[in-house]
C-alpha positions as CSV (number, residue, x, y, z in Angstrom):
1,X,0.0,0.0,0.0
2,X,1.3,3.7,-0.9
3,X,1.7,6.2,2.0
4,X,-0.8,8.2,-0.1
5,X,-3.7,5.4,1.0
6,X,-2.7,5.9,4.5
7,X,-4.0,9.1,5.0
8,X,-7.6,7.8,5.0
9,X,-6.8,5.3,7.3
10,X,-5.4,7.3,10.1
11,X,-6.8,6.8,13.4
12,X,-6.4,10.1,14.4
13,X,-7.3,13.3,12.4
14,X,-3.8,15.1,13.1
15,X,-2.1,12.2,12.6
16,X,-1.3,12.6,8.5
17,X,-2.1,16.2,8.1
18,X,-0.3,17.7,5.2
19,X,1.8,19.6,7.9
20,X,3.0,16.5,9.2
21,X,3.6,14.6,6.2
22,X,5.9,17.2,5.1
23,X,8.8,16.2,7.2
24,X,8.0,12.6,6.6
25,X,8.1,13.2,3.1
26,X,11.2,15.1,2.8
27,X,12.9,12.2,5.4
28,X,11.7,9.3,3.2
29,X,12.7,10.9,-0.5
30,X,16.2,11.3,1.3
31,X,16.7,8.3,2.2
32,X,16.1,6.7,-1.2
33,X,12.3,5.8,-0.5
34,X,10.6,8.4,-3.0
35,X,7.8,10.7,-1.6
36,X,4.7,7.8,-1.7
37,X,6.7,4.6,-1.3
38,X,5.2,1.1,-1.2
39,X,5.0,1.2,2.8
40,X,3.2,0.2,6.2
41,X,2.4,2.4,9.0
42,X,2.6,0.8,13.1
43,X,0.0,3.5,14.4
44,X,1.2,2.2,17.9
45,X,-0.4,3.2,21.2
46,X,-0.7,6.8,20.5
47,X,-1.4,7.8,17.2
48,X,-2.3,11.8,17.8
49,X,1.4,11.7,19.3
50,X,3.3,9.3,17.6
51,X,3.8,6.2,14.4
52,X,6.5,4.2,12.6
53,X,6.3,4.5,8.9
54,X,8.3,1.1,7.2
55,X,8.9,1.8,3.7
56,X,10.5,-0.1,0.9
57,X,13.3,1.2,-0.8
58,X,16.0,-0.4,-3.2
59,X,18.7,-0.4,-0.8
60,X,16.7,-1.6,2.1
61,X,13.7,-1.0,4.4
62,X,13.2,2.4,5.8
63,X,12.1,3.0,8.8
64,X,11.0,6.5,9.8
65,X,9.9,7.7,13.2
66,X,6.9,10.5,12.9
67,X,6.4,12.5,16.0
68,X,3.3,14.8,14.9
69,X,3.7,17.4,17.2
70,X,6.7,18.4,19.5
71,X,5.7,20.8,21.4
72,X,7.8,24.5,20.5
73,X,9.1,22.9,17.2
74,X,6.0,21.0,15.4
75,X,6.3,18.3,13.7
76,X,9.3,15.9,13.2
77,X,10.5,12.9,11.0
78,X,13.8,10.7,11.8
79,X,14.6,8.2,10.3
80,X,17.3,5.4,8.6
81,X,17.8,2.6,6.2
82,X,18.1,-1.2,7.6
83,X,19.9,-3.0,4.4
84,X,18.3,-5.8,3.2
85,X,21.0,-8.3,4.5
86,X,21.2,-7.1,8.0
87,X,16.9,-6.4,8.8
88,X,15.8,-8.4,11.5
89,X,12.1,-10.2,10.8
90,X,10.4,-12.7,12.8
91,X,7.9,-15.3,11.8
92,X,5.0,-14.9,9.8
93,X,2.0,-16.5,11.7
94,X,-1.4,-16.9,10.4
95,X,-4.4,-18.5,12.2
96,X,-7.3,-19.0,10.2
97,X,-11.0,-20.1,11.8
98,X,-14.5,-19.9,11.3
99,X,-13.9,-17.5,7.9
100,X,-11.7,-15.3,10.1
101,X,-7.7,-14.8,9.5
102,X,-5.6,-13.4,12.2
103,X,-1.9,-12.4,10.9
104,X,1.4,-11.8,13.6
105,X,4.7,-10.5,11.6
106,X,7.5,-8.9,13.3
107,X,10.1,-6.7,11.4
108,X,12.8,-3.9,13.2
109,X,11.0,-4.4,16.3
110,X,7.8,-3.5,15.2
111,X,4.6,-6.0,15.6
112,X,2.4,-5.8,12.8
113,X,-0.8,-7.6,13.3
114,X,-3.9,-7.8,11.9
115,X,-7.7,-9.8,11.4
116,X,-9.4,-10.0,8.1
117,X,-8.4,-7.8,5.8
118,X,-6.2,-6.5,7.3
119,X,-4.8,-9.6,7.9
120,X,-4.4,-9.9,3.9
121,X,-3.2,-6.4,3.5
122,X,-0.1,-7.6,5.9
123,X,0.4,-10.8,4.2
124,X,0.9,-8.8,0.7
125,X,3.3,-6.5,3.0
126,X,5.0,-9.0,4.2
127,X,5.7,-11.0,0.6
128,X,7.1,-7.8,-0.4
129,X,9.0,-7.3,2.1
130,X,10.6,-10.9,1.6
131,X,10.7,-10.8,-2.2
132,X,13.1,-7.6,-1.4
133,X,14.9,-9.4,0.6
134,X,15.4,-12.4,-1.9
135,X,16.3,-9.6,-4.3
136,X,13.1,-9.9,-6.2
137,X,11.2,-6.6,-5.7
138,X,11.9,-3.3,-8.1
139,X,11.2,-0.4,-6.7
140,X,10.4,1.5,-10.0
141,X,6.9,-0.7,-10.4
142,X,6.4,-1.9,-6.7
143,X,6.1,-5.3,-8.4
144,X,8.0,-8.6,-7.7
145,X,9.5,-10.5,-10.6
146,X,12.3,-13.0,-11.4
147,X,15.3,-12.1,-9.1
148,X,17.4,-9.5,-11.3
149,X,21.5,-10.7,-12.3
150,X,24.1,-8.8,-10.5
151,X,26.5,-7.1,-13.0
152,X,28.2,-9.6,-14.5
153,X,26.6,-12.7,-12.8
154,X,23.6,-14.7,-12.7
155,X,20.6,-15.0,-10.3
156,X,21.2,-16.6,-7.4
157,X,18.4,-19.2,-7.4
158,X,15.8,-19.9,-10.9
159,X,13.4,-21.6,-8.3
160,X,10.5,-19.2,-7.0
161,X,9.6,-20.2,-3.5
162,X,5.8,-19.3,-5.0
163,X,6.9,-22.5,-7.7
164,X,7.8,-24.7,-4.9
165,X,4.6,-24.2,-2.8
166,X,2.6,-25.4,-5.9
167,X,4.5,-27.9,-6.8
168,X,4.5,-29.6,-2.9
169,X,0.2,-29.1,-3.7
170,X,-0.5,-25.8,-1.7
């Protein structure tokens, strides 16, 4: 999801106000992100006070800090870039019953969890989020494709992990 369809979602109406996107903006386009990344917002226990943006960018996950109003300076954005190779992600659990799907993921710290769909909104997230990892996410169309060569070698695996699941029957 782009950080453009997060502003509907807010919990709180201060929360993604164009004054407090500015600074977000301006911290995610610096560090390599672009200004409406592919991205996922931890509202966290105070959302009128505080969130974690974690964006996708080519060089690794960015993670920005939003504080949306400190009191005498306004708002503020701080952030950094976790390379691909070093972020730190947990394990995707998914419990499904009675038509409902509850999600757990953990990446940098941060809990994401959700039910429904949000539960599917995190799953796409998270496959993104992995398929960067694996070297199989562009940033220039958000999409995931065939793992790109390295100049002047080859992919590192031809196998798909999507290719293997069907091929075990899932």
């Amino acid at each position: 999801m782009r950080l453009s369809d997060w502003q509907s979602r807010a919990p709180h109406p201060d929360a993604m106000t164009p004054r407090v996107q500015g600074p977000t903006i301006e911290a995610l386009a610096l560090l390599g992100a672009g200004r409406d990344p592919e991205c996922w917002v931890v509202w966290g226990d105070d959302p009128a006070a505080r969130y974690t943006i974690l964006a996708l960018s080519m060089a690794g996950l960015v993670v920005i800090n939003c504080r949306v109003n400190v009191p005498g300076e306004g708002p503020r954005a701080g952030g950094k870039i976790v390379r691909w190779s070093r972020l730190q992600v947990g394990e995707l659990s998914v419990e499904v019953q009675g038509g409902h799907r509850v999600i757990t993921f953990q990446v940098e710290q941060q809990l994401l969890h959700g039910v429904d769909t949000d539960a599917e909104e995190i799953a796409r997230f998270v496959d993104t989020v992995f398929a960067a990892m694996d070297g199989r996410w562009t940033a220039v169309s958000g999409a995931i494709g065939p793992p790109s060569p390295v100049a002047g070698g080859t992919p590192s695996s031809s196998v798909e992990p999507a290719s293997e699941l069907k091929a075990a029957g899932f």
